[in-house]
Residue frames as qw, qx, qy, qz and C-alpha x, y, z in Angstrom:
[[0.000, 0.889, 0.458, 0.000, 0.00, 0.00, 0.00],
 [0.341, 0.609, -0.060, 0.714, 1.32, 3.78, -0.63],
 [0.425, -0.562, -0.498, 0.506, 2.56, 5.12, 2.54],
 [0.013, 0.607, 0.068, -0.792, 2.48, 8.94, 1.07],
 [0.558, 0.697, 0.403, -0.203, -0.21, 10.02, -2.18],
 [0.628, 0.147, 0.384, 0.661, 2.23, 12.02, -3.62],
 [0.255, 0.647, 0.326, 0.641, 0.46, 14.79, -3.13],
 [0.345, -0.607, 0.281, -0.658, 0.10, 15.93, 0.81],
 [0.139, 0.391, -0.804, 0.425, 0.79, 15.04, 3.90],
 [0.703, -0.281, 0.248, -0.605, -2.18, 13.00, 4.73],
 [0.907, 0.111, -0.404, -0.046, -1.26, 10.70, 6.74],
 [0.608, 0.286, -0.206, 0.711, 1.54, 12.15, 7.80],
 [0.267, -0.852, -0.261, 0.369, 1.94, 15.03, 10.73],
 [0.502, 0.836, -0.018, 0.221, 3.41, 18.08, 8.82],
 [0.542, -0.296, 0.131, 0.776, 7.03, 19.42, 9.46],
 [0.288, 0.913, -0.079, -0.278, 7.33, 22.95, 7.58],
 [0.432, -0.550, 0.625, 0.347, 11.03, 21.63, 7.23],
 [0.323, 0.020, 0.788, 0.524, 9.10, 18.98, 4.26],
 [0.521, 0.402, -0.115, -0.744, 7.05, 19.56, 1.08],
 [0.728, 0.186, 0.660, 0.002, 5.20, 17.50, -1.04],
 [0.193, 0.693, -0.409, -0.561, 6.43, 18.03, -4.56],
 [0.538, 0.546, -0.582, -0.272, 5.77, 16.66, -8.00],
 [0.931, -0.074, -0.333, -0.132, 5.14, 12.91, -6.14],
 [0.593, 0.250, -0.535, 0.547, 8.20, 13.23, -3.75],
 [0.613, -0.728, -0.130, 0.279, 8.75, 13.86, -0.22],
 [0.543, 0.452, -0.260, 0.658, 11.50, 16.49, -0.20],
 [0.654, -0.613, -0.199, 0.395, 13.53, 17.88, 2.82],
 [0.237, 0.927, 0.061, 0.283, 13.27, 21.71, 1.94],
 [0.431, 0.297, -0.231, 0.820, 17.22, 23.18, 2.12],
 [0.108, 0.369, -0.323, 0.865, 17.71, 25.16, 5.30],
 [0.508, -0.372, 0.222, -0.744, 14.43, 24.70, 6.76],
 [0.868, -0.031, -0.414, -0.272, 14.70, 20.45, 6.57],
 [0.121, 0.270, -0.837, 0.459, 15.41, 19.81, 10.12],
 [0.519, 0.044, 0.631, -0.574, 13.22, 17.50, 12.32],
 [0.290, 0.003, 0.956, 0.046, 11.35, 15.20, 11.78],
 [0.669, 0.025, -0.199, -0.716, 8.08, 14.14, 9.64],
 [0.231, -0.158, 0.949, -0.142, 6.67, 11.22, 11.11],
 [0.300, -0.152, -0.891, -0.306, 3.95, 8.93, 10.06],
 [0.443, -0.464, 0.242, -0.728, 0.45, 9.58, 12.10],
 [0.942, -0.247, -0.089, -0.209, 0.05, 5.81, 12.55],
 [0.334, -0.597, 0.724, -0.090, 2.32, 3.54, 14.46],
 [0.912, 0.221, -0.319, -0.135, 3.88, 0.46, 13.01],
 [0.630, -0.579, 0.512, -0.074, 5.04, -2.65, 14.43],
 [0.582, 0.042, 0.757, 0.294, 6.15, -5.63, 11.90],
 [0.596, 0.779, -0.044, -0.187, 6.30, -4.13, 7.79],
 [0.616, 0.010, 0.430, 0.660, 8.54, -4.42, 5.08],
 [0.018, 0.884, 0.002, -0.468, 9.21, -0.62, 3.41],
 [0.680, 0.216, 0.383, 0.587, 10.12, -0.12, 0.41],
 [0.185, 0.940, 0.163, -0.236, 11.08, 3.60, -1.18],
 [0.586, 0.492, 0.040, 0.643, 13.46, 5.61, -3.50],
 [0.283, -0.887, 0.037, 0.364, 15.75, 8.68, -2.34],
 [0.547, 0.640, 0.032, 0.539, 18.07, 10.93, -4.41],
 [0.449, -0.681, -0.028, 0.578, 20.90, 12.15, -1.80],
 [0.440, 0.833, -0.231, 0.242, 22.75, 15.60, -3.31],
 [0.622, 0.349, -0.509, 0.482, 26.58, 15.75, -2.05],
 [0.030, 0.323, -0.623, 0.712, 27.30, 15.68, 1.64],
 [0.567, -0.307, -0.240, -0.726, 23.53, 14.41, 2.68],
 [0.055, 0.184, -0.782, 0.593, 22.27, 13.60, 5.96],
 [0.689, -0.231, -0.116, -0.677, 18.83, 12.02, 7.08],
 [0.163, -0.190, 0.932, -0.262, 17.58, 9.41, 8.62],
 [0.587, -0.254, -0.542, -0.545, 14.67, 6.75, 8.58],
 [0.270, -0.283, 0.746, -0.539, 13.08, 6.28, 12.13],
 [0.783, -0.178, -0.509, -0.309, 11.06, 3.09, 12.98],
 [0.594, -0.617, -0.505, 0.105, 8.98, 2.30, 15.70],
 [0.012, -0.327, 0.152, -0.933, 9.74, 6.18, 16.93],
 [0.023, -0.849, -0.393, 0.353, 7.90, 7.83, 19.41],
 [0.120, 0.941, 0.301, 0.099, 7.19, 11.26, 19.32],
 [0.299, -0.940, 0.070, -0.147, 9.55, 12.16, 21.80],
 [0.728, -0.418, 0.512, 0.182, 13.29, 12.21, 22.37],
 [0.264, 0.551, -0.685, -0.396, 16.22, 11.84, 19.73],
 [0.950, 0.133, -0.034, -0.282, 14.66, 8.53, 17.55],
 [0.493, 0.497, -0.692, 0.175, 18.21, 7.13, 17.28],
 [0.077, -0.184, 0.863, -0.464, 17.75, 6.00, 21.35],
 [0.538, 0.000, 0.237, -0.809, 13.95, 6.17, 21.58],
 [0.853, 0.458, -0.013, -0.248, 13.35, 4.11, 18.37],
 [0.755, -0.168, 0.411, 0.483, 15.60, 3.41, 16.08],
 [0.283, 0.819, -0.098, -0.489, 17.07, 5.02, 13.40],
 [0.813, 0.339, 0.349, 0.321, 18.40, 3.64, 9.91],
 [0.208, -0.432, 0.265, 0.837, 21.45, 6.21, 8.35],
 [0.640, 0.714, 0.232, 0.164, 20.26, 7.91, 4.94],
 [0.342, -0.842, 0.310, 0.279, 24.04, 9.44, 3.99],
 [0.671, 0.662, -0.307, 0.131, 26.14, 10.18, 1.20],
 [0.921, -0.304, 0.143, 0.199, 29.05, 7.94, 2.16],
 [0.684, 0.466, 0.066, 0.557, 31.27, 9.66, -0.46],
 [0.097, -0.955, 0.067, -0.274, 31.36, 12.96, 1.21],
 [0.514, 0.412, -0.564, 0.498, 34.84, 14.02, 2.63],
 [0.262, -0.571, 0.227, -0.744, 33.23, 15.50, 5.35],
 [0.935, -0.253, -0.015, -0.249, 31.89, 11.67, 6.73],
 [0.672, 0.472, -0.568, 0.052, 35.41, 9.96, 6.04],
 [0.361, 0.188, -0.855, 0.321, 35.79, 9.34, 9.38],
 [0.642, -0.302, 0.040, -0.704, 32.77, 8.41, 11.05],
 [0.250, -0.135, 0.959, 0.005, 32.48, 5.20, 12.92],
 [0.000, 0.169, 0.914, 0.369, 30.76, 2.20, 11.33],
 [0.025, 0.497, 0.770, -0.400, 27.73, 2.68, 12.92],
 [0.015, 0.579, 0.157, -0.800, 26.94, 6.00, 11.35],
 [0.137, 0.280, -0.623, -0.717, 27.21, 5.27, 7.04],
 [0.612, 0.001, -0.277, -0.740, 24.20, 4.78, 4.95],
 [0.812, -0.062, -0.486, -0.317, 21.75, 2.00, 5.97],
 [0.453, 0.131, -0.703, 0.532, 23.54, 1.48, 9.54],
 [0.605, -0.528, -0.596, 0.021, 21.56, 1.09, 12.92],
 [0.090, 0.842, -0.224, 0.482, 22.35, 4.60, 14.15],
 [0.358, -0.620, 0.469, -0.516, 24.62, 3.71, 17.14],
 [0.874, -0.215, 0.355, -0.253, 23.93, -0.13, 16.97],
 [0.814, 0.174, 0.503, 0.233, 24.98, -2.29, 14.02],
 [0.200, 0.631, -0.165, -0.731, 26.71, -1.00, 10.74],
 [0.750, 0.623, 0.169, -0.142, 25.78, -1.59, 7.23],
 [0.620, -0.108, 0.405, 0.663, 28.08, -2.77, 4.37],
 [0.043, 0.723, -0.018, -0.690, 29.19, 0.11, 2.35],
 [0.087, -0.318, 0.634, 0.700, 29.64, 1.03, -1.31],
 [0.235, 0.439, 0.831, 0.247, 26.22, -0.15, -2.75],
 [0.119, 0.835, 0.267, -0.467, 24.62, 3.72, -2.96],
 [0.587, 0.641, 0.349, 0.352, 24.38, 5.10, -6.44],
 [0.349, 0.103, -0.034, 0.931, 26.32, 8.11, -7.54],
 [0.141, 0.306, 0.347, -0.875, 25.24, 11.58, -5.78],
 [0.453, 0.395, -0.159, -0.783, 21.87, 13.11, -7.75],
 [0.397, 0.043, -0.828, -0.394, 20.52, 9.05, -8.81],
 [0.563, -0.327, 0.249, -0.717, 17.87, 7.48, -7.24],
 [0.155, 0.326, -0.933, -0.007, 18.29, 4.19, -5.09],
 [0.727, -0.374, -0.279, -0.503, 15.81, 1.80, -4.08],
 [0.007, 0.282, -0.766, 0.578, 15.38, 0.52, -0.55],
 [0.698, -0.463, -0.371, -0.400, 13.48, -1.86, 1.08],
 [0.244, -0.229, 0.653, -0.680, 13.40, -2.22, 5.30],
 [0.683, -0.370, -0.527, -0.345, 11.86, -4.96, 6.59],
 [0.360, -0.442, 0.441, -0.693, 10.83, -4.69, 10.26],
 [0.753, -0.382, -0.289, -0.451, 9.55, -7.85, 11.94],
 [0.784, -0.566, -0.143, 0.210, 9.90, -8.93, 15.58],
 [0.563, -0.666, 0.331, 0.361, 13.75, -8.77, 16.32],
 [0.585, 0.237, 0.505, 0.589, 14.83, -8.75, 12.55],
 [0.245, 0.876, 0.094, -0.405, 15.69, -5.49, 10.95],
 [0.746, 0.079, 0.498, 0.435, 16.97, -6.10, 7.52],
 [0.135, 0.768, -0.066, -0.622, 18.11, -3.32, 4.79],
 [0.681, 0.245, 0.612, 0.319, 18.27, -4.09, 1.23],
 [0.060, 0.769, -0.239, -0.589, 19.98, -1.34, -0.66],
 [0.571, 0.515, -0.521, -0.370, 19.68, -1.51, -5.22],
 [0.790, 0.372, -0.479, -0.094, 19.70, -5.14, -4.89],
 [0.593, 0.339, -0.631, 0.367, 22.00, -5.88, -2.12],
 [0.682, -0.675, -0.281, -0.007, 21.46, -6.94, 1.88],
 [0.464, 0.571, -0.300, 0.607, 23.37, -4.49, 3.61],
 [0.306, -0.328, 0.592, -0.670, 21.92, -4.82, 7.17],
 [0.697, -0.188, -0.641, -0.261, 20.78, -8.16, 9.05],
 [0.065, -0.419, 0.574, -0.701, 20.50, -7.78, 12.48],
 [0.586, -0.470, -0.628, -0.202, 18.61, -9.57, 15.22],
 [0.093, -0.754, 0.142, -0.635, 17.81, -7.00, 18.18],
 [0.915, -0.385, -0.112, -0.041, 17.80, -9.92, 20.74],
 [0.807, 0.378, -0.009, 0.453, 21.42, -9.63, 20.00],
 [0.186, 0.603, 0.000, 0.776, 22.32, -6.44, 20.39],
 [0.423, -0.752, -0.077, -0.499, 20.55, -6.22, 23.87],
 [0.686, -0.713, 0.051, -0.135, 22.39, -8.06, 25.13],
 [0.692, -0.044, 0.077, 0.716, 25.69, -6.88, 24.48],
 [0.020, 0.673, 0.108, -0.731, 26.86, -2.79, 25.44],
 [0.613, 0.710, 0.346, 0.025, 26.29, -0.90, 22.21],
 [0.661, 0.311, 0.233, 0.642, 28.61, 0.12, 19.66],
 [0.048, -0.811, -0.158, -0.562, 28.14, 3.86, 20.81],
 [0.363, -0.353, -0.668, 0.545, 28.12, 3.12, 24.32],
 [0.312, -0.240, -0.121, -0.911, 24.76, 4.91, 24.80],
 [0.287, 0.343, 0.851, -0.277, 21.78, 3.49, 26.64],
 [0.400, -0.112, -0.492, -0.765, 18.89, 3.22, 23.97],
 [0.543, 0.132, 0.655, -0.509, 15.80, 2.27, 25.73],
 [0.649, 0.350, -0.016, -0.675, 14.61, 2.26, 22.55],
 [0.042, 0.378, -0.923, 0.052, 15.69, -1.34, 22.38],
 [0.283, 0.191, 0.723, -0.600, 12.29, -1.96, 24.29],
 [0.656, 0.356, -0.032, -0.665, 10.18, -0.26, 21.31],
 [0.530, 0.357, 0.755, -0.151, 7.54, -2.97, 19.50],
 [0.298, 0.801, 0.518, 0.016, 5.87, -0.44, 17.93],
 [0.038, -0.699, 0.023, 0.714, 5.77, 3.56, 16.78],
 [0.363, 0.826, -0.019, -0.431, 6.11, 5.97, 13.81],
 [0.621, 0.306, 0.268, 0.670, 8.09, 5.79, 10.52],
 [0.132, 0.984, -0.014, -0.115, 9.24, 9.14, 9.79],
 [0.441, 0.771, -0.101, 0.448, 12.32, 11.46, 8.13],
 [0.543, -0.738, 0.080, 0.393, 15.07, 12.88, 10.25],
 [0.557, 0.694, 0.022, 0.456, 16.16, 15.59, 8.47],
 [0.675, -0.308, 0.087, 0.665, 19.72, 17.11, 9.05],
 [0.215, 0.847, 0.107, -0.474, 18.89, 20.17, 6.45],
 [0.114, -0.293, 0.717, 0.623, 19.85, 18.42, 3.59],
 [0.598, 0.233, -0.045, -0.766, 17.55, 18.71, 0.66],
 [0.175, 0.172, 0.965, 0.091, 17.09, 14.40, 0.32],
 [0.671, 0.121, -0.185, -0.707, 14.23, 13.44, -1.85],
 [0.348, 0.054, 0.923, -0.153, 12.11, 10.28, -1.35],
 [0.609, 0.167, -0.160, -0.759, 9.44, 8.82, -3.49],
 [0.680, 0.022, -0.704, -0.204, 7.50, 5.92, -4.37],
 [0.055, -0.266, 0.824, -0.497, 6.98, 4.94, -0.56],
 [0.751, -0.192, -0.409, -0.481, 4.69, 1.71, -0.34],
 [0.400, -0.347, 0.709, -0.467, 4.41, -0.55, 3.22],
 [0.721, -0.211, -0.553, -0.360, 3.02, -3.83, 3.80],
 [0.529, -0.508, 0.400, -0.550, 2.10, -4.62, 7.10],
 [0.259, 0.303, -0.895, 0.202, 3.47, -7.86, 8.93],
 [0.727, -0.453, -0.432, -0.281, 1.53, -9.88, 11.12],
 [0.448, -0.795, 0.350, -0.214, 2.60, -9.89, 14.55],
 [0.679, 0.340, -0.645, -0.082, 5.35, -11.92, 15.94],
 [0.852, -0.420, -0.312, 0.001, 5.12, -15.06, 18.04]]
């Protein structure tokens, strides 16, 4: 099912930061900080969507977000990030495109050149959070895992706990574009 019309944010709680444009989510230059989050809460999906990063770009994808609180501890937070930029070169693993912000990182080098548009699918269910970047599985993680070993940040994420919660943007005031964003909803897991 389409998680955004392509034409407005219903559905969606607004941000001034995004606009709906010409079938895209975009994350308007200068004013695209914060978040835009889904009004419903999901708990088990598989996401699928396109983004066109320009040079240096920064965002994120939260899942199973609250409201409150930075989504990287709360929730969780998937990198969106031009990996080429000099300005990243020395980030730790945890931080480059399609990496568990703070938890797990993602293998690198599958992200199209700057200004192309990649496809991505996230699947969410129980303790499995998988990333599948143009073709290729660049995150497999099982969160059972992770809890119980310190995190790769040393940070306390509660959000370890979350089930459920929002999908949303975490813009950094880079203009990222997204389109095409379609969901299917998981059944619960045992």
């Amino acid at each position: 099912m389409p998680l955004f019309n392509g034409k407005d944010f219903d559905g969606w709680i607004a941000n001034p930061g995004y606009v709906a444009e010409e079938g895209k989510i975009v994350c308007a230059p200068s004013k695209g900080k914060g978040n835009l989050f889904t009004k419903k809460e999901y708990a088990n999906f598989v996401l699928r969507f396109e983004f066109k990063l320009p040079p240096g770009a920064n965002n994120g994808l939260g899942i199973r977000a609250p409201m409150k609180g930075t989504t990287s501890r709360t929730g969780y937070e998937l990198q969106i990030l031009d990996d080429t930029a000099e300005k990243y070169a020395k980030l730790k693993p945890y931080q480059y495109h399609g990496s568990l912000y703070g938890l797990a990182p993602a293998k690198r080098g599958h992200l199209k050149p700057v200004g192309e548009w990649n496809e991505q699918e996230v699947t969410v269910d129980g303790d499995l959070i998988k990333v599948v970047l143009n073709g290729t599985e660049i995150l497999n993680v099982n969160l059972e895992e992770i809890r119980n070993n310190p995190t790769m940040d040393g940070n306390e994420h509660p959000g370890l706990k979350q089930t459920t919660g929002h999908i949303g943007f975490l813009g950094h005031g880079s203009p990222v574009e997204f389109r095409n964003l379609q969901i299917k909803v998981l059944p619960d897991s045992k």
